[in-house]
C-alpha positions in Angstrom: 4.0 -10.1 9.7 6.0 -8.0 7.5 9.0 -8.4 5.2 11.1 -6.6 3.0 12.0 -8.3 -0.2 15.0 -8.1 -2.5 16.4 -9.6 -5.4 14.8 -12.4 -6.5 17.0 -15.3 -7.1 17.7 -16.2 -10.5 14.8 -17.7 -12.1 11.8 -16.7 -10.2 9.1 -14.6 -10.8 8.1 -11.3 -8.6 4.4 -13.0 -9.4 5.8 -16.3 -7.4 7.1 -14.5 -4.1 4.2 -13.5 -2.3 1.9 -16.9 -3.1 4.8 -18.4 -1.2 4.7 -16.8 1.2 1.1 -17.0 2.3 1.0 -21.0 1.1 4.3 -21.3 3.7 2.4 -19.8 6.4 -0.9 -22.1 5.6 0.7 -25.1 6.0 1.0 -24.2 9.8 -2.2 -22.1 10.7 -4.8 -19.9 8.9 -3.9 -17.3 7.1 -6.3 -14.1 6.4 -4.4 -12.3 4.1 -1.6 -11.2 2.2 -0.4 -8.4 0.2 2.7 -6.8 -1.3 3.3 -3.0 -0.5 6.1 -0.6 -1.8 7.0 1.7 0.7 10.2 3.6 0.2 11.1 2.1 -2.7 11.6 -1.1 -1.1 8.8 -4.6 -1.7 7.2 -5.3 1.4 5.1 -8.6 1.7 2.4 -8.3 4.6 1.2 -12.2 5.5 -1.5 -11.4 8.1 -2.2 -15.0 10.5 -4.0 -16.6 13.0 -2.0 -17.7 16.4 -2.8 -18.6 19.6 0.2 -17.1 21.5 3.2 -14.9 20.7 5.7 -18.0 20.5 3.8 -19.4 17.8 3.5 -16.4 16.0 7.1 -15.8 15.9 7.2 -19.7 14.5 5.1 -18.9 11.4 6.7 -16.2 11.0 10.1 -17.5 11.0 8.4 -20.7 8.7 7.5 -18.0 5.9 10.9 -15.8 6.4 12.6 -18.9 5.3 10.4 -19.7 2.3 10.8 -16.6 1.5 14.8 -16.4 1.2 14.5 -19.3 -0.9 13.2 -16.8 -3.7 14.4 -13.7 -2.6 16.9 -11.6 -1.0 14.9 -11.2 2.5 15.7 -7.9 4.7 14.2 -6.6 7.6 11.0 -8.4 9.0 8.9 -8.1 12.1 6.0 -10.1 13.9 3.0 -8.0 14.7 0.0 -8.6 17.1 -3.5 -6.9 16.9 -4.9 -6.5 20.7 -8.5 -4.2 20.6 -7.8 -1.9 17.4 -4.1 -1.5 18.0 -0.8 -3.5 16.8 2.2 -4.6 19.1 5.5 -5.5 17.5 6.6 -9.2 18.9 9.6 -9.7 17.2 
């Protein structure tokens, strides 16, 4: 999954966001990795995660959007799957 991140709310670090991010989406399956991008001037956090189907997916990734807005201003975000070498958008 991907999200774009704002301003931070008062009192947090930019060093705090994307651990939170990646500990919100352990607590409800496996997460492989994580990393913050800047693309087009704008902070993107990519949480990448284990699922078994798409409705789960979209539950993780709804779990770490919300930990997420609890630090930050939280814009656009999307739920990706990887099928063979290529990557579907599922919400």
């Amino acid at each position: 999954m991907t999200v774009a991140v704002g301003a931070l709310r008062p009192g947090v670090l930019p060093t705090d966001v994307l651990p939170a991010a990646a500990a919100a989406g352990a607590e409800l399956t496996v997460v492989e990795a994580s990393s913050v991008d800047v693309v087009a001037r704008e902070a993107r956090l990519t949480v990448r995660f284990t699922a078994d189907t798409v409705d789960e997916a979209i539950t993780v990734a709804e779990h770490v959007v919300e930990r997420i807005r609890t630090l930050a201003e939280v814009g656009r975000w999307q739920a990706t799957e990887r099928v063979g070498g290529r990557w579907f958008r599922r919400a």
